[in-house]
Backbone as a printed PyTorch tensor [residue, N CA C, xyz], in Angstrom:
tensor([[[ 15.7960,  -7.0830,  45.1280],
         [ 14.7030,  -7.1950,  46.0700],
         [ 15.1570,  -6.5560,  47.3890]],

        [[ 14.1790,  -5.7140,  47.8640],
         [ 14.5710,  -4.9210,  49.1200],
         [ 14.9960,  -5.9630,  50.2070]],

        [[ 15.2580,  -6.0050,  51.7280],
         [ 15.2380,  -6.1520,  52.4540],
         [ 13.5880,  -6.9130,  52.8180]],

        [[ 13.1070,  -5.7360,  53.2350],
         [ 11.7860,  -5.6900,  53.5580],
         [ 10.2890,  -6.8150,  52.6070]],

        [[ 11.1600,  -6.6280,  51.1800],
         [ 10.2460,  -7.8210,  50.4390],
         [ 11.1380,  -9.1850,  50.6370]],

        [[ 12.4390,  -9.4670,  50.5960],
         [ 12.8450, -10.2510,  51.4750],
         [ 12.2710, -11.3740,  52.8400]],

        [[ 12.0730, -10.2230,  52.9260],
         [ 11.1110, -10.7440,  54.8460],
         [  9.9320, -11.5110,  54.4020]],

        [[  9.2410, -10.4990,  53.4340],
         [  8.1170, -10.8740,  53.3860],
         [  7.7160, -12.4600,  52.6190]],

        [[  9.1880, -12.3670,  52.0110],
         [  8.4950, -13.7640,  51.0230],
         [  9.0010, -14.6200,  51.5310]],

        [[  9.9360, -14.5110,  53.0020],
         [  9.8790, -15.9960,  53.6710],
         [  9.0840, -16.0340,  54.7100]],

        [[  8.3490, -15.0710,  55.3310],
         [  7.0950, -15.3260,  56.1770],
         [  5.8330, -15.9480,  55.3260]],

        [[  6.0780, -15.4300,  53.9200],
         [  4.5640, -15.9290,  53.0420],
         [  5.0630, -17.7820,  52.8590]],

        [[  6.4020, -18.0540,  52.6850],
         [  6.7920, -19.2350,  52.0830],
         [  6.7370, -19.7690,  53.8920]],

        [[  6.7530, -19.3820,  54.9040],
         [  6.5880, -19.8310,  56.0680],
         [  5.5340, -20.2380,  56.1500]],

        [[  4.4940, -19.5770,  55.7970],
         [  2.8550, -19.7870,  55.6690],
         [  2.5310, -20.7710,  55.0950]],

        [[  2.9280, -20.3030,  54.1000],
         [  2.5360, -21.4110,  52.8790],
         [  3.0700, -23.1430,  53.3850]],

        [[  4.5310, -23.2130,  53.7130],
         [  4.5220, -24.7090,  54.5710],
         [  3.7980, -25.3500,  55.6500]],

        [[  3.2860, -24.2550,  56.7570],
         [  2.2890, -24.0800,  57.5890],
         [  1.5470, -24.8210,  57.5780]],

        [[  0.6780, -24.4070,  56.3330],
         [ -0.7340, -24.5170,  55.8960],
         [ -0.3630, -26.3380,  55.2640]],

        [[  0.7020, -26.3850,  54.7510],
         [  0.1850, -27.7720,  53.7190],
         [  0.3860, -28.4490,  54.6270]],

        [[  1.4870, -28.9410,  55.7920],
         [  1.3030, -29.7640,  56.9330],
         [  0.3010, -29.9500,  57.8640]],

        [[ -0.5450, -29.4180,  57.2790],
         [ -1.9480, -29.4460,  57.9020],
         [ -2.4040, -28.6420,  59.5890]],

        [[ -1.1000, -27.6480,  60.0050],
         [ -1.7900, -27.2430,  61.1490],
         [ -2.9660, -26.8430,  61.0840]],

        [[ -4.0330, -27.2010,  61.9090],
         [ -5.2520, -26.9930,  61.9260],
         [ -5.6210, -25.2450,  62.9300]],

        [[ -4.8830, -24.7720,  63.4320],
         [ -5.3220, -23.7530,  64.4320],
         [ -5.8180, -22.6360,  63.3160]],

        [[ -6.4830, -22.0590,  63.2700],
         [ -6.9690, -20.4990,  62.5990],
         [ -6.1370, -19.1600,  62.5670]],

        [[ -6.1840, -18.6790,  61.5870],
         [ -5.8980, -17.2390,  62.2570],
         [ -6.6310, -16.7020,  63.1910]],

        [[ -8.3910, -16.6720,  63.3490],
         [ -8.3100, -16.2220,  64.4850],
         [ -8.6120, -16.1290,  65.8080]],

        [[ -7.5570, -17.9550,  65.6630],
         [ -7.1320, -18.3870,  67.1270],
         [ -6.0300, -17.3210,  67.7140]],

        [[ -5.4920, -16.5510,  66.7470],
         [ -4.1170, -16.0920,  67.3530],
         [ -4.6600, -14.6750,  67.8540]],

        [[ -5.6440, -14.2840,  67.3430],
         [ -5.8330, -12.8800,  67.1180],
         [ -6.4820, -12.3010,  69.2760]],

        [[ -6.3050, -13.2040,  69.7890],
         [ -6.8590, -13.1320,  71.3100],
         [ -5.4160, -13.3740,  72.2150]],

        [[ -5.2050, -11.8140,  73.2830],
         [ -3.7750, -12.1280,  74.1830],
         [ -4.0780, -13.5820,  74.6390]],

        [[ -4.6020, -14.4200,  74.8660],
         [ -4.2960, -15.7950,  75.5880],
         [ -4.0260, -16.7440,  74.4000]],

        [[ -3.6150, -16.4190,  73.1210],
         [ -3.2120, -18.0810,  72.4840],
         [ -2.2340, -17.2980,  71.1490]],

        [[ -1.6990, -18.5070,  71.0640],
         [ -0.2320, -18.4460,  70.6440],
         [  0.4910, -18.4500,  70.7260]],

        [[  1.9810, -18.0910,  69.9060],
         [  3.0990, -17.1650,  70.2840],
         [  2.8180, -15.7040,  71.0120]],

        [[  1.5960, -15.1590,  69.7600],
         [  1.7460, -13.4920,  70.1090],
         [  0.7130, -13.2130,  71.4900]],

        [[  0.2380, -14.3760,  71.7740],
         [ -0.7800, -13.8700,  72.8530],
         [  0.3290, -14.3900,  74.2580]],

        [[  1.2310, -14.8970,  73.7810],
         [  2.1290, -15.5220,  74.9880],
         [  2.6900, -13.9270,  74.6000]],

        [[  3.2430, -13.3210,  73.8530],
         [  3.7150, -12.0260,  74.1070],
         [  3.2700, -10.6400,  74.0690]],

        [[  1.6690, -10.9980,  74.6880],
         [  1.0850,  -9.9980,  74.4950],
         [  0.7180,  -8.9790,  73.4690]],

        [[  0.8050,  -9.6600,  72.1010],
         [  0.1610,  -8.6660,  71.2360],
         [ -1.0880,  -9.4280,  70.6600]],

        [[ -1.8500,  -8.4690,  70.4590],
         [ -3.2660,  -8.4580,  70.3910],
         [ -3.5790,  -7.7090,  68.4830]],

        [[ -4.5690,  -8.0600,  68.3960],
         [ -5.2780,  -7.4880,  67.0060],
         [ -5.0850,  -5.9420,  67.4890]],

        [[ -4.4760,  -5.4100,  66.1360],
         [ -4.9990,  -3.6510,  66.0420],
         [ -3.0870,  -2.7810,  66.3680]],

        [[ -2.3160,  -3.5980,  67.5660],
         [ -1.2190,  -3.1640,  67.6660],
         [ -0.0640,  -3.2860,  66.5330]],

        [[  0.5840,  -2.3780,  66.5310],
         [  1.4240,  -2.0200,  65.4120],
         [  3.4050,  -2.7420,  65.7710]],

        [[  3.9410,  -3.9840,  65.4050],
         [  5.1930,  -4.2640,  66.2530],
         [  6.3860,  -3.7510,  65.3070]],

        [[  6.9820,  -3.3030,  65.5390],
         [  8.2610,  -3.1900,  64.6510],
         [  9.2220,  -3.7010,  64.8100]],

        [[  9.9280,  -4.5720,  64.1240],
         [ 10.8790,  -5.4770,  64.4330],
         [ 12.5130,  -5.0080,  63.9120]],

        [[ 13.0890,  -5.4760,  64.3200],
         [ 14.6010,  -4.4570,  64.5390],
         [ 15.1040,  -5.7270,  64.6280]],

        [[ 16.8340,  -5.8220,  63.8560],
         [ 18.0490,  -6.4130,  64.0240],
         [ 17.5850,  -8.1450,  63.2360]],

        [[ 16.5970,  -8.0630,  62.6780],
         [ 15.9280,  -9.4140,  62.0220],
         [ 17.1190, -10.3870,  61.0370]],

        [[ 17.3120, -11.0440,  61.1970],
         [ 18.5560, -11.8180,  60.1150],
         [ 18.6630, -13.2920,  59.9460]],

        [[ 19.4110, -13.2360,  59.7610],
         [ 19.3590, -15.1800,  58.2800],
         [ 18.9380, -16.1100,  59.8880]],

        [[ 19.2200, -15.7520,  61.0290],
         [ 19.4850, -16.4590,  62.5150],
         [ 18.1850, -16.8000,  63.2010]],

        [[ 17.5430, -15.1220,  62.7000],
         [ 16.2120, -15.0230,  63.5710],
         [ 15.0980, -16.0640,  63.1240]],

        [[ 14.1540, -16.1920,  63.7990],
         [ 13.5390, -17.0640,  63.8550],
         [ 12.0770, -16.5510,  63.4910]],

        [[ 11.5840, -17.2640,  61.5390],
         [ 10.6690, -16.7360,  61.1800],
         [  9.5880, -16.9970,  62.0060]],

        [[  9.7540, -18.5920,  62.6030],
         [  7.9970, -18.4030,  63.1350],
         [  7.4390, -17.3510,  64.4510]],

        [[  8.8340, -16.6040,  64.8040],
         [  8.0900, -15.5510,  65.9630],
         [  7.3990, -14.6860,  65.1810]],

        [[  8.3850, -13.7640,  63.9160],
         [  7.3240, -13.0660,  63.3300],
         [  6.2460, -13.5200,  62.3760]],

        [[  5.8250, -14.6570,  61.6010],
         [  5.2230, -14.7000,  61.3510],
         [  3.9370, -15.2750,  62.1370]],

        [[  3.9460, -15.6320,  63.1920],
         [  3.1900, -15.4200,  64.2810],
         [  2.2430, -13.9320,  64.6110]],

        [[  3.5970, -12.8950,  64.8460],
         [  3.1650, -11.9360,  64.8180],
         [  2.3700, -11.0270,  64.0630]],

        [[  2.4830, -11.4470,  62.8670],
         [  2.0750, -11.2140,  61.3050],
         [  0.7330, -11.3410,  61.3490]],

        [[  0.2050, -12.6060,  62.0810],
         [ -0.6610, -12.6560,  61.6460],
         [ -1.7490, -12.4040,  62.4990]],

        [[ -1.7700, -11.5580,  63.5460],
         [ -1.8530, -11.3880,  64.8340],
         [ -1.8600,  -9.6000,  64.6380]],

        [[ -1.2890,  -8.8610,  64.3280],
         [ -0.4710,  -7.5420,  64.3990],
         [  0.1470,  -7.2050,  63.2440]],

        [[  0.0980,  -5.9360,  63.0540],
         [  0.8840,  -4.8550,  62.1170],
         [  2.4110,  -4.7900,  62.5420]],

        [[  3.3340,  -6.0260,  61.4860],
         [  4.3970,  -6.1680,  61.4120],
         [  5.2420,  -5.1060,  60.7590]],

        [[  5.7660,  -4.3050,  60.9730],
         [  6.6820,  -3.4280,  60.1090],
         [  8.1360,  -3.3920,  60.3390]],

        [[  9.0190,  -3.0080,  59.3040],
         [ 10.4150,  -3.0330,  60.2910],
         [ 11.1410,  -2.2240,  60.5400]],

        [[ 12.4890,  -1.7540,  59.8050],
         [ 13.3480,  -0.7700,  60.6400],
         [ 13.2880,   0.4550,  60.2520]],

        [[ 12.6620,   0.6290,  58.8940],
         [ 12.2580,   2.0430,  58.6990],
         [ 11.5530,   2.7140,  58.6410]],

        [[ 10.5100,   1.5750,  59.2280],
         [  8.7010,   2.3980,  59.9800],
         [  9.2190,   3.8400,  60.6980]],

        [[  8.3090,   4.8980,  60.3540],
         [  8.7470,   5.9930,  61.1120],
         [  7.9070,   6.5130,  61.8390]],

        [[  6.8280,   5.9280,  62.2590],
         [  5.5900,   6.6070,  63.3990],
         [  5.6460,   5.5730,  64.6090]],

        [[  4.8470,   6.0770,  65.6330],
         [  4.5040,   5.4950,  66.8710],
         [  4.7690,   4.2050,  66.8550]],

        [[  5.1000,   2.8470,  67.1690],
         [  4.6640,   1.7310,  67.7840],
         [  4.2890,   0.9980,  69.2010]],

        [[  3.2270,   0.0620,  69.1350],
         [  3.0500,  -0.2820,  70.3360],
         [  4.4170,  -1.1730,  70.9570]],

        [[  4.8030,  -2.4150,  69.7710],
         [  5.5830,  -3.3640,  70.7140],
         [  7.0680,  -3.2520,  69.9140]],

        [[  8.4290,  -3.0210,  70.3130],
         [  9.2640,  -3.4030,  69.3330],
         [  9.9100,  -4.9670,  69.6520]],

        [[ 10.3450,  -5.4850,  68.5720],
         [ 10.9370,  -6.4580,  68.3430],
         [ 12.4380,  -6.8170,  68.4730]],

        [[ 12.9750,  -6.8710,  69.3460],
         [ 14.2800,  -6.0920,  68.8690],
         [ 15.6050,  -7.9220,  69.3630]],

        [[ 15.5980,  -7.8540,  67.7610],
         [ 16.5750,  -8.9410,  68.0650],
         [ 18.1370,  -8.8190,  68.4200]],

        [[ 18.5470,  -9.4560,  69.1250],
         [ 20.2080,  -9.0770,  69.5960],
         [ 20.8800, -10.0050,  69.7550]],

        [[ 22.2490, -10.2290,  69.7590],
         [ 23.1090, -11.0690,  69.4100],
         [ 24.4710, -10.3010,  70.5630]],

        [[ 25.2450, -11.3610,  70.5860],
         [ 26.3480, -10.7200,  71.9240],
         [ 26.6970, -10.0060,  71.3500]],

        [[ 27.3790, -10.1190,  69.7120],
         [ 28.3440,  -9.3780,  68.7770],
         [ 27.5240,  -8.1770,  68.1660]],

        [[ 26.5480,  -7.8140,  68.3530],
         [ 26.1190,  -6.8530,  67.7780],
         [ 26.0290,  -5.9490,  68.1540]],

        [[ 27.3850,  -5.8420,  69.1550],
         [ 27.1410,  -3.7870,  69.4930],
         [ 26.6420,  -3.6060,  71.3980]],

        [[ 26.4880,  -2.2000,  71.0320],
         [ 25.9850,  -2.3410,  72.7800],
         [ 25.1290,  -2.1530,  72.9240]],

        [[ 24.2170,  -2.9780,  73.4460],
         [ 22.9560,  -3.1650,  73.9510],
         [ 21.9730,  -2.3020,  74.2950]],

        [[ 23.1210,  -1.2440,  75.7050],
         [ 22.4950,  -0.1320,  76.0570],
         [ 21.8130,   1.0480,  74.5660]],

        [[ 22.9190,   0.9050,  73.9590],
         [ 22.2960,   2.0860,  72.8680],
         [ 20.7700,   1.5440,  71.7210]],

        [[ 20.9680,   0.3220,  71.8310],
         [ 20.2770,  -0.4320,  70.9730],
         [ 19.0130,  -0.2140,  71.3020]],

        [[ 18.8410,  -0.3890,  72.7740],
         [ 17.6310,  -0.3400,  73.5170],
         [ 16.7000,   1.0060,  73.7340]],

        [[ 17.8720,   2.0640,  74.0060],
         [ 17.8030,   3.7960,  73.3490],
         [ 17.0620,   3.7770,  72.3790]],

        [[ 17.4640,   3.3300,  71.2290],
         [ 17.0030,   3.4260,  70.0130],
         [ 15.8870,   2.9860,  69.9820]],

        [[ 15.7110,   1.7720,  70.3800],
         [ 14.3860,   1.2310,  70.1760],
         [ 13.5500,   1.8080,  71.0030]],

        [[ 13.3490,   2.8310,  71.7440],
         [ 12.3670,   3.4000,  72.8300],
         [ 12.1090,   4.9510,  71.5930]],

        [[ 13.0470,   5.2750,  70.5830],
         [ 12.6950,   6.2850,  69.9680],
         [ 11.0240,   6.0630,  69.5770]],

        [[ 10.8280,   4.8930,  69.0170],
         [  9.3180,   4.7220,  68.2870],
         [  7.9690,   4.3800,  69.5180]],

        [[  8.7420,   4.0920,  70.2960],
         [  7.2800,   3.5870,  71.0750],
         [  6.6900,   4.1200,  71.8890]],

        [[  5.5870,   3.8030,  71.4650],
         [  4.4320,   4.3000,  72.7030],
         [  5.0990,   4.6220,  74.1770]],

        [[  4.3060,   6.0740,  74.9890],
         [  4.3640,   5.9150,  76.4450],
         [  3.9160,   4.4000,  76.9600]],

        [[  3.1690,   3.4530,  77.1170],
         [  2.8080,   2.4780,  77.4330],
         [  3.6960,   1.0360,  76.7430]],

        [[  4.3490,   1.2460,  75.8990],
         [  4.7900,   0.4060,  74.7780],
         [  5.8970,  -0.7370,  75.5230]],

        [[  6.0630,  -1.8430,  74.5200],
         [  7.2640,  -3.1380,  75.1550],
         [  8.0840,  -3.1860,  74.2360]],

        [[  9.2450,  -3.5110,  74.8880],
         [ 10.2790,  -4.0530,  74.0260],
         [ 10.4490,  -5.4620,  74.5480]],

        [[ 10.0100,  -6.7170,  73.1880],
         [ 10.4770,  -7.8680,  73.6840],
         [ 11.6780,  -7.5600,  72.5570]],

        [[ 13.0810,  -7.8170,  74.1720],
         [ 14.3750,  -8.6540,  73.0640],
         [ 14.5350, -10.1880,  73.1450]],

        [[ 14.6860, -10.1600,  72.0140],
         [ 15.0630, -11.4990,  71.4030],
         [ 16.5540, -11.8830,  71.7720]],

        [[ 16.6510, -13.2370,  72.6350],
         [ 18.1710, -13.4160,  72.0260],
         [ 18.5320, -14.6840,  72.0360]],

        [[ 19.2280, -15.6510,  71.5830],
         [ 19.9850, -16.5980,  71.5460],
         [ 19.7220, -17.4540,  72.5070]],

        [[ 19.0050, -18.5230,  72.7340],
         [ 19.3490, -19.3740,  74.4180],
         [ 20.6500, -19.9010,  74.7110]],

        [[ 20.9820, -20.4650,  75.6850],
         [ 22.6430, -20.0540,  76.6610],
         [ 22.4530, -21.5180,  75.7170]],

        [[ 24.4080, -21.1940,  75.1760],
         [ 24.6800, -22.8390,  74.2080],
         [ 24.4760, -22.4640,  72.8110]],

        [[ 23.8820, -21.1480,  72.3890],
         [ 24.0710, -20.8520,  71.4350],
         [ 24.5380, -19.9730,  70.9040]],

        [[ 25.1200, -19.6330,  69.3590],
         [ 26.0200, -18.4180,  68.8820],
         [ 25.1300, -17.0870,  69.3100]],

        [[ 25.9350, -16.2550,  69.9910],
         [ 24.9080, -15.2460,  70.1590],
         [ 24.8190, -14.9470,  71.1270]],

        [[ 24.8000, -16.1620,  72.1940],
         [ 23.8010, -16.0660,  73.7340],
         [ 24.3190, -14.7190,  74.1030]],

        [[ 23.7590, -14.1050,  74.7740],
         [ 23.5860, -12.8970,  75.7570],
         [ 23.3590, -12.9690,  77.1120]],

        [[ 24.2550, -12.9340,  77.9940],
         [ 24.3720, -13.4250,  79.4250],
         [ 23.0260, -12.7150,  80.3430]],

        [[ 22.1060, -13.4560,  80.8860],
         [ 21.1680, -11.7920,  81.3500],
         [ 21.5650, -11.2990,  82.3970]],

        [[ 22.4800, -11.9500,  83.1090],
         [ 23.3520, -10.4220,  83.3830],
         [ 23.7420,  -8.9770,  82.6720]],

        [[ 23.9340,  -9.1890,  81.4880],
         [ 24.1560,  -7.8440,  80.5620],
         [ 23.1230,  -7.3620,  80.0230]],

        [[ 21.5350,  -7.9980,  80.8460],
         [ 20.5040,  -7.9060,  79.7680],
         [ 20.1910,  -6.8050,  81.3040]],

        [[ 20.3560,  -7.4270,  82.4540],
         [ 19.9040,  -6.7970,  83.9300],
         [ 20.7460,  -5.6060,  84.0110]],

        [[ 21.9800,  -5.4860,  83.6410],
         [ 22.6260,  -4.2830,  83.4790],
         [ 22.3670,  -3.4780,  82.6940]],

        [[ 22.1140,  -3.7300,  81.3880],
         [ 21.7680,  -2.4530,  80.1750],
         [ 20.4560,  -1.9230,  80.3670]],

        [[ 19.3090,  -2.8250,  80.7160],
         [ 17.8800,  -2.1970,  81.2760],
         [ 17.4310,  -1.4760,  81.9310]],

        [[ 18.0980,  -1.1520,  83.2010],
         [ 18.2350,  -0.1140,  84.1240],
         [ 18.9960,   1.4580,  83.1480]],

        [[ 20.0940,   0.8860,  82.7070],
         [ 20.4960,   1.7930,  82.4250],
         [ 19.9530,   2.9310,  80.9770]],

        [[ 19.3130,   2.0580,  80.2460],
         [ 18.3180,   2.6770,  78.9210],
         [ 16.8360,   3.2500,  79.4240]],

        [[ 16.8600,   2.8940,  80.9900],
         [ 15.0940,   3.4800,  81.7190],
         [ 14.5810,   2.3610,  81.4120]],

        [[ 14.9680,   1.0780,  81.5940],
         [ 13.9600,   0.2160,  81.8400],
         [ 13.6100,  -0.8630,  82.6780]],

        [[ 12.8480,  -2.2010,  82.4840],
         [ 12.8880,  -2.8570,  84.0310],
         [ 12.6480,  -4.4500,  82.8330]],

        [[ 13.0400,  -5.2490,  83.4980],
         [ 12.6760,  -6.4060,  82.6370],
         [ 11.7990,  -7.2120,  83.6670]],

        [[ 10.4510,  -7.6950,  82.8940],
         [  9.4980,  -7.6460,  83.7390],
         [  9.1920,  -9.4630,  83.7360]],

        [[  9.6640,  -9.7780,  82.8340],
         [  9.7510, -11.7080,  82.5810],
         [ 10.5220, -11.8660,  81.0870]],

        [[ 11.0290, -13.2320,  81.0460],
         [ 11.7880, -13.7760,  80.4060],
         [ 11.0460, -15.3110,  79.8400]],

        [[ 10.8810, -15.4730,  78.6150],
         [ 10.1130, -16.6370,  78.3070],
         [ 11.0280, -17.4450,  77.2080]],

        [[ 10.0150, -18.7510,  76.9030],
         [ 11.0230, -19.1540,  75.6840],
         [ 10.0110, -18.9440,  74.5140]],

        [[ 10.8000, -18.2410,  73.6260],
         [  9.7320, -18.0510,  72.5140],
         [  9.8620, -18.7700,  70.6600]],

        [[ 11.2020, -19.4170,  71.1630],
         [ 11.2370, -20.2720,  70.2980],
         [ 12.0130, -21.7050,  70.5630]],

        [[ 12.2220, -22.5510,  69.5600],
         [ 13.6160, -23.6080,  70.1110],
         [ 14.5980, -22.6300,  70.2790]],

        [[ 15.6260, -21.7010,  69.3870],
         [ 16.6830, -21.3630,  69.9470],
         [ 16.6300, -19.7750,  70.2390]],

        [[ 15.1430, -19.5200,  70.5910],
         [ 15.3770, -17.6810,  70.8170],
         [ 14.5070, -17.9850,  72.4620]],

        [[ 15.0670, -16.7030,  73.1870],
         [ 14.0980, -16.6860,  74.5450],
         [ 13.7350, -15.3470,  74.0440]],

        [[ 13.2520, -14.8240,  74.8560],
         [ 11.9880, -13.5990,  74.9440],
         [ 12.4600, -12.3480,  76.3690]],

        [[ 12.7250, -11.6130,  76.3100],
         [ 12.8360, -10.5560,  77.6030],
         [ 11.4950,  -9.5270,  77.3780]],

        [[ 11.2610,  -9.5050,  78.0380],
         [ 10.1870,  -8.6880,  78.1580],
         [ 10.4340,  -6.7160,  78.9080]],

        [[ 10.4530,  -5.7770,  78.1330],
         [ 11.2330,  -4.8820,  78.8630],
         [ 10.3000,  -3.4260,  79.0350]],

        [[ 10.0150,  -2.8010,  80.2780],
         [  9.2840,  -1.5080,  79.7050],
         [  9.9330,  -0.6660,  80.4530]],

        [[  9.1630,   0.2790,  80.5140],
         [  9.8320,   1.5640,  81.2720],
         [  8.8370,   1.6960,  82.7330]],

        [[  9.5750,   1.6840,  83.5450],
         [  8.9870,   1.3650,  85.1070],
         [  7.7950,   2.2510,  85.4760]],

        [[  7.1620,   1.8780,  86.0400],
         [  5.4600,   2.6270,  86.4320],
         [  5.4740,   3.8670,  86.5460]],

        [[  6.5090,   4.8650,  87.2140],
         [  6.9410,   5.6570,  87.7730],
         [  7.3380,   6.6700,  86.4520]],

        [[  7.4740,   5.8460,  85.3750],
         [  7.3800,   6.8730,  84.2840],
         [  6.5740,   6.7390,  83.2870]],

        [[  5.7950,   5.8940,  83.3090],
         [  4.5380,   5.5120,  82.6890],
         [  3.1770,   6.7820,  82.9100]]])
């Protein structure tokens, strides 16, 4: 089984627990920027997110949030996207290039929320190194949220001035 069907059958088995505990909200409660996860991160019906660095750690209910909300794809989508996903971990390399990379697919207008670890956990990412690598990949971090129990949210684009 690929990767990619991987994903998919624990966002469907995410669903599927979802649903029998009886949350009552709709899909399309989510499908409007003001409710949810994805409307707390600004994605809307019709946008395309690609998610990057996803693993046993990450946290299904952001993307399947997103899922159901937005055109989830992942690391070997090869056209335009509006939002990337881009999960990171201290140990995984350098940031700056990561962030490079992830600006290959996206839109002039486009976001990168990174994902990372909250402080206390394996992983954390000081945002000091988050305020340093952003500038330096062309970008600006514009807010910081919590988007799960153990993931926060950076919010990152490329400053007006090159928009």
């Amino acid at each position: 089984m690929s990767k990619a069907e991987t994903r998919l059958r624990k966002v469907a088995l995410w669903l599927a627990d979802w649903a029998r505990v009886g949350w009552t909200k709709g899909v399309t409660d989510n499908t409007t920027a003001g409710s949810g996860l994805a409307g707390k991160l600004g994605i809307t019906s019709g946008l395309v997110v690609q998610e990057i660095g996803f693993d046993s750690d990450s946290d299904d209910a952001i993307s399947a949030a997103i899922a159901l909300t937005a055109e989830l794809v992942d690391e070997e989508f090869d056209d335009v996207v509006d939002v990337v996903l881009l999960w990171w971990r201290d140990s995984d390399g350098d940031l700056v290039d990561a962030l490079v990379d992830a600006l290959v697919p996206l839109a002039d207008s486009g976001v990168i929320w990174l994902m990372t670890p909250k402080a206390g956990r394996s992983g954390h990412v000081e945002p000091s190194d988050i305020s340093d690598a952003a500038p330096t990949a062309g970008l600006q971090s514009t807010s910081t949220i919590s988007a799960a129990p153990h993931w926060q949210g950076t919010r990152l684009v490329a400053p007006k001035s090159r928009r």
